[in-house]
VOVEXTI-979656 format. One record per residue (C-alpha): residue in three letters; x, y, z. Coordinates in Angstrom, 3 decimals, always signed. Example, Ala and Ser with C-alpha at 12.3 -4.5 7.8 and 13.67 -1.06 7.14 Angstrom:
VOVEXTI-979656
<site "ALA" <+12.300 -4.500 +7.800>>
<site "SER" <+13.670 -1.060 +7.140>>
END
This chain:
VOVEXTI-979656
<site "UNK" <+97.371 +50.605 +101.887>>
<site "UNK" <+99.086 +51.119 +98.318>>
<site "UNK" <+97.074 +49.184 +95.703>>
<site "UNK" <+97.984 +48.075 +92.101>>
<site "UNK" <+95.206 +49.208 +90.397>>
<site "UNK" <+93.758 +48.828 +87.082>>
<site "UNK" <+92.786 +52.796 +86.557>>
<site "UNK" <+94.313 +56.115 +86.931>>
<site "UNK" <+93.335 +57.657 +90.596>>
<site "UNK" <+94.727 +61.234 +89.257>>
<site "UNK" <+92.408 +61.129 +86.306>>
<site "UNK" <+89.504 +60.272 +88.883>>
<site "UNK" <+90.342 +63.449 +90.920>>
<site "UNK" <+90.826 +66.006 +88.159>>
<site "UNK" <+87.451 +65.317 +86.150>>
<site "UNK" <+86.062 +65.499 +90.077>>
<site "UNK" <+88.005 +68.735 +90.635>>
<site "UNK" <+86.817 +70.388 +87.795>>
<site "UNK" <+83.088 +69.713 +88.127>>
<site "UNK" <+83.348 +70.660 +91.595>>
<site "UNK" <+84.250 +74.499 +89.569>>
<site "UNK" <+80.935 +74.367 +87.395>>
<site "UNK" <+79.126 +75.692 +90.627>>
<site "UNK" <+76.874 +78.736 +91.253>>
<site "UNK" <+79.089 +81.597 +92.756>>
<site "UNK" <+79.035 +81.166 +97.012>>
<site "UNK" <+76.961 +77.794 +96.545>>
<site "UNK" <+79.032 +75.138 +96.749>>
<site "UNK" <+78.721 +72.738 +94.786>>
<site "UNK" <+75.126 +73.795 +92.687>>
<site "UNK" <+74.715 +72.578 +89.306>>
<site "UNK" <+71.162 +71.745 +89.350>>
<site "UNK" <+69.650 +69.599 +86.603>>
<site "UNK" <+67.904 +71.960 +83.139>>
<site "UNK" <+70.120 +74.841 +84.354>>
<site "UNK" <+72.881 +76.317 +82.244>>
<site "UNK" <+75.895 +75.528 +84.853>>
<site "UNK" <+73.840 +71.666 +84.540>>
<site "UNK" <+74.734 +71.748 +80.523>>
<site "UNK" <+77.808 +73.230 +81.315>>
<site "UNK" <+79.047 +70.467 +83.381>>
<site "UNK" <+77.321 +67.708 +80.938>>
<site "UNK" <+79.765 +69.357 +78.052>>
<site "UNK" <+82.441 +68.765 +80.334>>
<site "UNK" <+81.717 +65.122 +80.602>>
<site "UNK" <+81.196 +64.391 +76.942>>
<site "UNK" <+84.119 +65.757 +75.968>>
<site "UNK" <+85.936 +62.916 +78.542>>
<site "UNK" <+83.416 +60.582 +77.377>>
<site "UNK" <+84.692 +61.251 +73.704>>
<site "UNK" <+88.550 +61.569 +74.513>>
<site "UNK" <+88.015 +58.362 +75.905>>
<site "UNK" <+87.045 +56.697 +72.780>>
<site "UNK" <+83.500 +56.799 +73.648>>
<site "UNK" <+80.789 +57.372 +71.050>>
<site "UNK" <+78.018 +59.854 +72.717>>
<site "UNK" <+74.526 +60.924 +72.219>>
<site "UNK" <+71.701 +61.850 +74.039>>
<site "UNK" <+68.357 +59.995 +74.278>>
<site "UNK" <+64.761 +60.290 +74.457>>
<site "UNK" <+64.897 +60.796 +78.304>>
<site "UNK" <+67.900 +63.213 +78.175>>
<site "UNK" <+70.546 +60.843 +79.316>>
<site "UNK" <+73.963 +61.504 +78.127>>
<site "UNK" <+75.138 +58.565 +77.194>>
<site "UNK" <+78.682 +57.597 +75.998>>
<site "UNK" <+79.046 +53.876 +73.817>>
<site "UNK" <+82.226 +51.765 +73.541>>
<site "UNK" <+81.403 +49.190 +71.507>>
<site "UNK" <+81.592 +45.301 +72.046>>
<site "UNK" <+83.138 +42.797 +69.429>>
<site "UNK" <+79.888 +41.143 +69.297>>
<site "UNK" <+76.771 +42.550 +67.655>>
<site "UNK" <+73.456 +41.913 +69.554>>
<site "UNK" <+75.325 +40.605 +72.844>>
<site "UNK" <+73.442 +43.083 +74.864>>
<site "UNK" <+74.806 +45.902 +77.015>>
<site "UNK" <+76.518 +45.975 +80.238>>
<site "UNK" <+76.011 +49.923 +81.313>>
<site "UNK" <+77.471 +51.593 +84.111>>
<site "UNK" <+76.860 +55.117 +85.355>>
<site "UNK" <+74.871 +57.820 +87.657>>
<site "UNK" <+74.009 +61.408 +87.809>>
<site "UNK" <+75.923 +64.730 +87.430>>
<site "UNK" <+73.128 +67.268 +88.987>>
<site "UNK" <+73.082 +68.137 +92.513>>
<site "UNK" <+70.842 +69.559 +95.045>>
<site "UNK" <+70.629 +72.841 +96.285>>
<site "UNK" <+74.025 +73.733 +98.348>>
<site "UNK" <+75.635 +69.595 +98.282>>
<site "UNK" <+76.958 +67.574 +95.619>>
<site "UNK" <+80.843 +67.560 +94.898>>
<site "UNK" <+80.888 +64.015 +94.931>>
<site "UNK" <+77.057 +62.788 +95.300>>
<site "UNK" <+76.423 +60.887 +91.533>>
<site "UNK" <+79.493 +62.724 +90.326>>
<site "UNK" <+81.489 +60.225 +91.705>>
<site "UNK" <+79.494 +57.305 +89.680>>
<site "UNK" <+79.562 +59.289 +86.815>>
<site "UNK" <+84.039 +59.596 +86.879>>
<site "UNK" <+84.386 +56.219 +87.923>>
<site "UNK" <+83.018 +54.554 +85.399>>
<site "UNK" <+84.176 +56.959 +82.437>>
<site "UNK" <+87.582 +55.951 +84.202>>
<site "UNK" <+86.632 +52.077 +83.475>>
<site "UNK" <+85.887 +53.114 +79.631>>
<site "UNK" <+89.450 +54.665 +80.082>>
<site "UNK" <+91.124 +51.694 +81.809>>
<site "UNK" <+89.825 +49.394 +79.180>>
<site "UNK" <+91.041 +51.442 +76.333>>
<site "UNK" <+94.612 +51.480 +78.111>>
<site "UNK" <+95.285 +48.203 +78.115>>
<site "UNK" <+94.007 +47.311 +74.633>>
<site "UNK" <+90.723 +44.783 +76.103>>
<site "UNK" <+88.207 +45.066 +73.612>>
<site "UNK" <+84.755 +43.172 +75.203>>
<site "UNK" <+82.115 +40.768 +73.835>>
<site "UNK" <+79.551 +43.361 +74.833>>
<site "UNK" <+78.378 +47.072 +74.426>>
<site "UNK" <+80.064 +49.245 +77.006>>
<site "UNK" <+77.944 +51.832 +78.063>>
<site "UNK" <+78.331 +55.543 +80.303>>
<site "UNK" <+75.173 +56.781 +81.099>>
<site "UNK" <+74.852 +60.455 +83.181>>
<site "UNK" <+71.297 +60.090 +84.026>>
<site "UNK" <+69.358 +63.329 +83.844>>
<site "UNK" <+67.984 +64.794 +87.209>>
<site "UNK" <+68.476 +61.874 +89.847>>
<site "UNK" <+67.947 +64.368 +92.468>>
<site "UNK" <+64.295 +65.766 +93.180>>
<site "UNK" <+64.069 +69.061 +90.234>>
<site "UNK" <+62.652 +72.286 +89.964>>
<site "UNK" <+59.754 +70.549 +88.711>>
<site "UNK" <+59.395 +68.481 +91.816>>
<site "UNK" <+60.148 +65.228 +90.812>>
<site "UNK" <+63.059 +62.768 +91.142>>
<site "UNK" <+64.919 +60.448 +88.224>>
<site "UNK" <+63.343 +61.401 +85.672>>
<site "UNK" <+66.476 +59.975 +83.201>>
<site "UNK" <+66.304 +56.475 +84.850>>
<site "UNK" <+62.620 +56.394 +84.579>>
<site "UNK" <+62.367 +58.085 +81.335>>
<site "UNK" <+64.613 +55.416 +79.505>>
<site "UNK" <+62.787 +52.339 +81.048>>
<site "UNK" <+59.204 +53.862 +80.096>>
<site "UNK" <+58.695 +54.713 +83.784>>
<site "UNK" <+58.106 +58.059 +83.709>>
<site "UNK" <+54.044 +58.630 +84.618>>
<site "UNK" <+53.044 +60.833 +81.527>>
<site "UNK" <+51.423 +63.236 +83.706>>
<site "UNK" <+54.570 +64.577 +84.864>>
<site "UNK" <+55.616 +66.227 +81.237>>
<site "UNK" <+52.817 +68.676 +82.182>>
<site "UNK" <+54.438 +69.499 +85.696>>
<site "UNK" <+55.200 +73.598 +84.985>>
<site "UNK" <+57.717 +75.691 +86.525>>
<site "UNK" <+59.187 +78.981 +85.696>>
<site "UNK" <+57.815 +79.364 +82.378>>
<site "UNK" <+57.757 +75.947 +81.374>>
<site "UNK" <+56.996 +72.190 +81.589>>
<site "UNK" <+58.629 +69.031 +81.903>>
<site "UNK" <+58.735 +68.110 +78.375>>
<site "UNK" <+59.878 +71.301 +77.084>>
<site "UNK" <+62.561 +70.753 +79.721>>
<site "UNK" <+63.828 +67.855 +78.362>>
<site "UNK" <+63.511 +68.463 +74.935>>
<site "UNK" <+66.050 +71.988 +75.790>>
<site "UNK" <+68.623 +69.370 +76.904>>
<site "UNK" <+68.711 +67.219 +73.642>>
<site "UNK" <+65.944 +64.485 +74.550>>
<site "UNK" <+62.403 +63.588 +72.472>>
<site "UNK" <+59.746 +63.949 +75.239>>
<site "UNK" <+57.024 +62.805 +72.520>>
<site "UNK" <+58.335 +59.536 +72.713>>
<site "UNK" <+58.801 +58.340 +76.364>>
<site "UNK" <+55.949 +56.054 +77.082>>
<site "UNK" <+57.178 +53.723 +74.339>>
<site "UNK" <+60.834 +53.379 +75.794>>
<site "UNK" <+62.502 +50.336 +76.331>>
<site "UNK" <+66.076 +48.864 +77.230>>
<site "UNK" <+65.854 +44.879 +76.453>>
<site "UNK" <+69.517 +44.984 +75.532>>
<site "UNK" <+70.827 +45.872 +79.142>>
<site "UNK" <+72.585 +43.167 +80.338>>
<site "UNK" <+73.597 +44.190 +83.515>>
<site "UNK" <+73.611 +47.514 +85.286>>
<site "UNK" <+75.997 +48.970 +88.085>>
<site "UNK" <+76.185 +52.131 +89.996>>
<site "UNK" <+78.920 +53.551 +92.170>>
<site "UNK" <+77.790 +55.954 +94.943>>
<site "UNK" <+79.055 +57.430 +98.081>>
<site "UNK" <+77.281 +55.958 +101.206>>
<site "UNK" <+75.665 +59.522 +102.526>>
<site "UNK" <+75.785 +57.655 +105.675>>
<site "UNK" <+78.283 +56.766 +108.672>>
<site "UNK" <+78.815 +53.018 +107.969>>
<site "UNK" <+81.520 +52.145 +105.798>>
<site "UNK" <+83.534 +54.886 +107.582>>
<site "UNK" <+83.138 +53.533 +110.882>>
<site "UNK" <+83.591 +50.160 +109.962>>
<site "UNK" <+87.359 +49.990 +110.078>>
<site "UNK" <+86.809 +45.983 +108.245>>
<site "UNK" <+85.536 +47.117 +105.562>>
<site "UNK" <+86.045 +49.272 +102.445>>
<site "UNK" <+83.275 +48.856 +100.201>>
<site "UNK" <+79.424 +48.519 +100.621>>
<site "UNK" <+77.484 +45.619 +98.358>>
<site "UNK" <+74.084 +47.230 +97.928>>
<site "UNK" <+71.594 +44.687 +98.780>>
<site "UNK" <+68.629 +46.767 +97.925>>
<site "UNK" <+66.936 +50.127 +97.528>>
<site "UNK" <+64.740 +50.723 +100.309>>
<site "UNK" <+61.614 +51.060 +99.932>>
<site "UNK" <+60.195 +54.547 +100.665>>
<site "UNK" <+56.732 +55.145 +102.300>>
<site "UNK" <+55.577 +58.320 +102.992>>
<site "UNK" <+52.770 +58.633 +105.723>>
<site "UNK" <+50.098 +61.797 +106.337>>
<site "UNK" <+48.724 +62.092 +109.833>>
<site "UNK" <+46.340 +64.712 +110.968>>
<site "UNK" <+45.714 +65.538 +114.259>>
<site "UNK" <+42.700 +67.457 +115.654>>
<site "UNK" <+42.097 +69.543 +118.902>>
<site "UNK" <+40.368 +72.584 +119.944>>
<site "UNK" <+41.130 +76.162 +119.748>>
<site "UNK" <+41.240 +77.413 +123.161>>
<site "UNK" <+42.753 +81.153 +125.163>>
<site "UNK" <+46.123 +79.940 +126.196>>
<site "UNK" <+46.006 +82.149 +129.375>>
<site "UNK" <+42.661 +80.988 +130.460>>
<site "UNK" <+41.413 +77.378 +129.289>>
<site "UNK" <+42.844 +75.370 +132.739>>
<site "UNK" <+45.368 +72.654 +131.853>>
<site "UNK" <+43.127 +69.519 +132.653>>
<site "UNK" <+40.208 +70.971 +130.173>>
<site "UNK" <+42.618 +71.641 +126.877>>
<site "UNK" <+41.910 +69.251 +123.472>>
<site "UNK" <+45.409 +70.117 +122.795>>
<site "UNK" <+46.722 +68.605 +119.205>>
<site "UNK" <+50.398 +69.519 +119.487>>
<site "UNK" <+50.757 +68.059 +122.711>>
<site "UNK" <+49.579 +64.282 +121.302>>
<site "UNK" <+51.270 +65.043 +118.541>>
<site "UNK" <+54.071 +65.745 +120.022>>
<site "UNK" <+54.141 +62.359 +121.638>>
<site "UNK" <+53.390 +60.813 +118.844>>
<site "UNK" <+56.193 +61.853 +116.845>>
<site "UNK" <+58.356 +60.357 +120.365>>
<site "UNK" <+56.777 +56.885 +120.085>>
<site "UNK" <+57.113 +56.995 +115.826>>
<site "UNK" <+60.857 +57.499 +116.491>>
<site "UNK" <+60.980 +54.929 +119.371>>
<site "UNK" <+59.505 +52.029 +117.500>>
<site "UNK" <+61.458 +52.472 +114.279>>
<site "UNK" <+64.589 +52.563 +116.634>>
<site "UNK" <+63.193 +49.662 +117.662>>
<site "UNK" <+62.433 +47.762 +114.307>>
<site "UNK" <+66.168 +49.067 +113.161>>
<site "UNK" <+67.735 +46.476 +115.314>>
<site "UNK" <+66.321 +43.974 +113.774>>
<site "UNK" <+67.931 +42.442 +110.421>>
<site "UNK" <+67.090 +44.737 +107.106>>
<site "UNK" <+67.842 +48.381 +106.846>>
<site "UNK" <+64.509 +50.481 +108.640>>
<site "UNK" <+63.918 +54.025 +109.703>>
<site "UNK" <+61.643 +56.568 +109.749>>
<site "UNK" <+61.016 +60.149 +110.311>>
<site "UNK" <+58.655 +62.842 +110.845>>
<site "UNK" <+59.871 +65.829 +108.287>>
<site "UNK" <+56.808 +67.516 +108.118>>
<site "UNK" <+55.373 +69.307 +110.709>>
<site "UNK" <+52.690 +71.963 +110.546>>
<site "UNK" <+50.811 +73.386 +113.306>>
<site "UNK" <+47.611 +75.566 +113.375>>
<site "UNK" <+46.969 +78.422 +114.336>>
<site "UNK" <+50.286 +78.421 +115.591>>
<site "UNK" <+50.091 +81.686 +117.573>>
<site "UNK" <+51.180 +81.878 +121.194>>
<site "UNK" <+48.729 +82.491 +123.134>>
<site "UNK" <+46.350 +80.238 +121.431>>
<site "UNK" <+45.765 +76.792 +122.475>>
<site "UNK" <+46.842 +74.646 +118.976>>
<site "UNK" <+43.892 +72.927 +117.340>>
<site "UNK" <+45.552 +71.107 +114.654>>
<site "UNK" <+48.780 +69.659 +113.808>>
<site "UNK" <+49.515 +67.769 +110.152>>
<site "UNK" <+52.718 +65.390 +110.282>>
<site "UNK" <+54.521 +63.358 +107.415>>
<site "UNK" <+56.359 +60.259 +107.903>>
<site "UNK" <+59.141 +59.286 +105.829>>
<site "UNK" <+59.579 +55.406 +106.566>>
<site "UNK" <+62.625 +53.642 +104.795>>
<site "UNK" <+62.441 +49.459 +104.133>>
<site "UNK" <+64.729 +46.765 +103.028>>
<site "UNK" <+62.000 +44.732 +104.295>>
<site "UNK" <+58.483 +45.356 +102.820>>
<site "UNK" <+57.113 +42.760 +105.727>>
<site "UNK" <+58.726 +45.515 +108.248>>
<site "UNK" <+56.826 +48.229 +106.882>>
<site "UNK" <+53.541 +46.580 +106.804>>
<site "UNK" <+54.386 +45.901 +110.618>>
<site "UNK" <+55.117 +49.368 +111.076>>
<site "UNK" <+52.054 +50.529 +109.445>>
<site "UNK" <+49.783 +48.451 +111.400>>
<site "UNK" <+51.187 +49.489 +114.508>>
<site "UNK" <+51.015 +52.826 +113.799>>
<site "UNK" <+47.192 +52.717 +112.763>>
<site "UNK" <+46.353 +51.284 +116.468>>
<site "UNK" <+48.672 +53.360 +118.222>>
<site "UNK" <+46.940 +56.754 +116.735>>
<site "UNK" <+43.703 +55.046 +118.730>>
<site "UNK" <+45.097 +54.517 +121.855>>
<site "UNK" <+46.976 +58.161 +121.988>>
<site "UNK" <+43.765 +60.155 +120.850>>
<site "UNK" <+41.808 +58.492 +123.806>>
<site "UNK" <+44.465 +59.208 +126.106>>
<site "UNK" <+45.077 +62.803 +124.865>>
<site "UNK" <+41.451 +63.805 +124.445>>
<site "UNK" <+41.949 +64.809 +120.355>>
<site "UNK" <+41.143 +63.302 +117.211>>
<site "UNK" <+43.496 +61.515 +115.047>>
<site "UNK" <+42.544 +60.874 +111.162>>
<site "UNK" <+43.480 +57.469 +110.682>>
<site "UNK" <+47.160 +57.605 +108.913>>
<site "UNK" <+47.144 +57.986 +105.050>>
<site "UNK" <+49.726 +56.515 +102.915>>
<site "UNK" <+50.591 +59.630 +100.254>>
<site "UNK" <+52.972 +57.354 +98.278>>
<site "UNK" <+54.784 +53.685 +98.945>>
<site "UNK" <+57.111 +52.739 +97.128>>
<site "UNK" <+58.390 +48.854 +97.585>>
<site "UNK" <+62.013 +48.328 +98.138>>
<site "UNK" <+64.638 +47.574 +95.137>>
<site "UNK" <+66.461 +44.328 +95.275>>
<site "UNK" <+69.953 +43.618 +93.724>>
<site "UNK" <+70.296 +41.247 +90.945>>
<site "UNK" <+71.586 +37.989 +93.069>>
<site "UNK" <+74.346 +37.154 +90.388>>
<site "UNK" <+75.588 +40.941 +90.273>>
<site "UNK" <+75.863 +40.773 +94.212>>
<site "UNK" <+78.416 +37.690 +93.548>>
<site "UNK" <+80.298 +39.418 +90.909>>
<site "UNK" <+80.942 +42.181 +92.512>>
<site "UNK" <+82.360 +40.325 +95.400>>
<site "UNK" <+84.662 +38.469 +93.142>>
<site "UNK" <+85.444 +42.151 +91.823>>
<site "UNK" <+86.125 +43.140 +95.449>>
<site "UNK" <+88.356 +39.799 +96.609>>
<site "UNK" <+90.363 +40.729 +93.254>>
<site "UNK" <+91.351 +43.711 +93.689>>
<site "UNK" <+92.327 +43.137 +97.695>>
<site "UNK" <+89.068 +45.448 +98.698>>
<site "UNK" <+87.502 +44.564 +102.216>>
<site "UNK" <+83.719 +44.026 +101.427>>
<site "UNK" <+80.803 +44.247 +103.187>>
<site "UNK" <+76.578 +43.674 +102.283>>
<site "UNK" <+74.473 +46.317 +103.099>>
<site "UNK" <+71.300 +48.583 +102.027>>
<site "UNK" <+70.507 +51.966 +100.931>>
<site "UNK" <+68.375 +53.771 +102.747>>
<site "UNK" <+68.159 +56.401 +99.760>>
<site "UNK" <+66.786 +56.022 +96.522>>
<site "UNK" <+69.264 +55.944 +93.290>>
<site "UNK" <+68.770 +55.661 +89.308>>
<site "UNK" <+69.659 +51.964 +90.157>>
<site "UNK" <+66.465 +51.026 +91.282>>
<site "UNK" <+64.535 +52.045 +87.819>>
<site "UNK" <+67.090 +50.452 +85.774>>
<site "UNK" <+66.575 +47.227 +88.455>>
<site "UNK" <+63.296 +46.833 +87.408>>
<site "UNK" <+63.918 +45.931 +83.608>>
<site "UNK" <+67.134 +44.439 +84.425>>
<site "UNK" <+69.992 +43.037 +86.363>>
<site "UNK" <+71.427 +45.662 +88.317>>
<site "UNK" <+73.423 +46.430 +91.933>>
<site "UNK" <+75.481 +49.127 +93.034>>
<site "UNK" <+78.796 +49.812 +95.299>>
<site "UNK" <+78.743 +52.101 +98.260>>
<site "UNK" <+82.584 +53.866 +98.961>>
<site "UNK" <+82.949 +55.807 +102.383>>
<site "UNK" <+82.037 +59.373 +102.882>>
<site "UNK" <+83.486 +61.412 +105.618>>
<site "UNK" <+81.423 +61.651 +108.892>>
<site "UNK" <+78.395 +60.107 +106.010>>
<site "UNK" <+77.871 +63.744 +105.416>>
<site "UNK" <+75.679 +63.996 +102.101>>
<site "UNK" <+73.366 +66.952 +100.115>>
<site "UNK" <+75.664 +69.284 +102.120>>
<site "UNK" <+78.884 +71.918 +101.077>>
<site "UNK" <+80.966 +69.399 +103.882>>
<site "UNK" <+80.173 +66.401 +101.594>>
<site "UNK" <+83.971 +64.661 +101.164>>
<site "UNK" <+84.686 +61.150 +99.879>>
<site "UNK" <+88.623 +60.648 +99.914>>
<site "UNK" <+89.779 +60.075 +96.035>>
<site "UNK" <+91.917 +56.959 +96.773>>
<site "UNK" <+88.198 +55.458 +97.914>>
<site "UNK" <+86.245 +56.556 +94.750>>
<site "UNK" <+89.617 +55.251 +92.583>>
<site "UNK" <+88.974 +51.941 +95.024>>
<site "UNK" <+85.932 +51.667 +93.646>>
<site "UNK" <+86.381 +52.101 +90.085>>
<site "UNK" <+88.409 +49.193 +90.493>>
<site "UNK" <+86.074 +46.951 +91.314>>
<site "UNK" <+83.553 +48.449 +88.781>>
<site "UNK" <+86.468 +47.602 +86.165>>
<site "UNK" <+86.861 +44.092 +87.575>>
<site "UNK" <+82.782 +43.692 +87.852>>
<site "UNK" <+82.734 +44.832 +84.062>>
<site "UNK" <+85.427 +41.956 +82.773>>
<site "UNK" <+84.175 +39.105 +84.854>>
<site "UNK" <+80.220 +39.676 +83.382>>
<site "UNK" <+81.771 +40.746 +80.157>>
<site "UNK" <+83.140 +36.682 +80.391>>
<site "UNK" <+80.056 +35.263 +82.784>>
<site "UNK" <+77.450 +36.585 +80.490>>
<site "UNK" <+78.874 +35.433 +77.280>>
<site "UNK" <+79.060 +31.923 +78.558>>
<site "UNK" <+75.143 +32.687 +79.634>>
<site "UNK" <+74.617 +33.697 +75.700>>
<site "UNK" <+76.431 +30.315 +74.006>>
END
């Protein structure tokens, strides 16, 4: 469908296109956050943040951020943005997409002469995806004063976290006081990494009713060590074997729980066996859950099911199961209820098909959610294909998108000056 639209869908693909050639050579598409080809493409977008009127500077988290500013001092901020580092192998248009579309608002503003009530801000948040030093949105975090101080100290390679984010312009020292009262508002364009905007022919943009919430589960499970060739079958203590049912039934009761209303799933990623040899019976096995939550009520559910269940299965299978240890839980991320309703104004403006729905992955959004309003937009991705080389949103999509970011940006630009008087 051809689509008046308020920005520019060529300049959308070219600042894609040419990240997409700051890679490692073979890797498609590597730029990895604190590595040279990571600054590289972060001078890239500051010079578009500057030709597009924007003033720029980096802060105490290392988050390049680019200012247009409002006609009004103190009004408050109304930031858009997302991340320009990738993972390993995957990431032509994972955060880099945000990241474009909303420089392309900045842009869209500029060409037809709007000046807002309100700071405009770009923010490319510094390593949204999990680092070399093992940990995930650290720019999000760091410019809320979210960042656990023990982290600086995480070493890798010669150095730490802090000296890490000092080399890319930010002031480490200063984290733990950070604060952003002025944000206003907060939104996030992303591409799915799932099937469901794709399949759903209705629909052409996802409403991001929440972050799930992420809770990550140990189990250990405990046998015996027996001679495969000679302990008989009905006298084994054999851990994989409950284990392996037990990773069945896990995925059979969150398939079950993911039919009911709110985004759930979970997954056993981790899988370690011992002694693992052949022709030795295995006498331990040590799984981890990943389980995924619009709903924290769902996950309690799922929890307490899961600690009876271990009871019943090491009776039956003759082993010991350690009751199941929570590693790290995380509660899910609401939207701001207001930014849900301007975006679908945004949406029914600009003639795009909407739909509500949740992420099942974890974005910048959900740091910047917790000091302030703040929602994002999901735009298809082909076959949901995500952190891989085949990653591929179509550009008319992302330029879709920007659209409704631009409308989303006037309407609170107007809504939350009315708020103010």
């Amino acid at each position: 469908m051809t689509r008046n639209l308020p920005v520019n869908a060529g300049r959308i693909a070219e600042d894609i296109d040419a990240l997409a050639g700051i890679t490692e050579p073979g890797r498609p598409w590597t730029r990895r956050a604190f590595s040279p080809l990571f600054l590289e493409g972060r001078a890239y977008i500051e010079a578009r943040m500057r030709a597009a009127g924007l003033e720029t500077r980096i802060d105490a988290a290392g988050n390049l951020i680019g200012k247009r500013r409002g006609a009004i001092d103190g009004r408050g901020t109304i930031m858009l943005g997302s991340h320009s580092d990738t993972v390993p192998d995957g990431g032509r248009f994972d955060g880099i997409a945000g990241v474009v579309a909303a420089i392309e608002v900045a842009r869209a503003l500029s060409d037809r002469g709007i000046e807002l009530d309100h700071d405009l801000e770009i923010v490319d948040f510094l390593a949204e995806e999990v680092s070399i030093f093992g940990v995930s949105c650290i720019g999000s975090r760091g410019m809320t004063g979210q960042l656990p101080e023990a982290w600086l100290s995480r070493a890798t390679e010669g150095r730490d976290l802090a000296e890490a984010i000092a080399e890319v312009g930010g002031r480490p020292g200063v984290l733990q006081q950070q604060n952003r009262p002025d944000i206003s508002g907060f939104l996030e364009l992303h591409i799915e990494q799932g099937p469901v905007l794709e399949n759903d022919e209705k629909n052409d943009i996802g409403i991001v009713t929440a972050i799930a919430g992420i809770t990550r589960i140990e189990i250990i499970v405990e046998g015996r060590a027996d001679h495969a060739g000679t302990t008989p079958m009905d006298s084994r203590s054999d851990a994989l074997v409950a284990a392996a049912q037990l990773v069945l039934d896990i995925r059979n009761a969150a398939a079950a729980r993911a039919k009911t209303p709110g985004h759930f799933a979970a997954t056993v990623g981790e899988f370690r066996i011992e002694p693992n040899a052949a022709n030795v019976v295995p006498s331990k096995v040590v799984l981890l859950i990943d389980g995924r939550a619009e709903i924290r009520n769902d996950m309690e559910a799922f929890c307490e099911w899961l600690d009876e269940h271990v009871i019943k299965l090491a009776i039956a299978y003759g082993a010991s199961i350690k009751s199941p240890m929570r590693v790290s839980d995380n509660y899910p991320t609401p939207s701001d209820a207001g930014l849900l309703k301007t975006l679908e104004r945004a949406c029914e403006t600009v003639g795009a098909r909407h739909r509500r729905m949740a992420s099942g992955a974890g974005h910048d959004m959900a740091w910047i959610a917790k000091v302030a309003p703040a929602a994002m937009i999901f735009v298809p991705c082909k076959e949901g294909r995500s952190h891989s080389a085949d990653e591929w949103a179509e550009n008319d999509d992302i330029a879709l998108g920007a659209a409704v970011l631009f409308e989303a940006v006037m309407d609170m630009d107007k809504s939350l000056k009315q708020e103010n008087a």
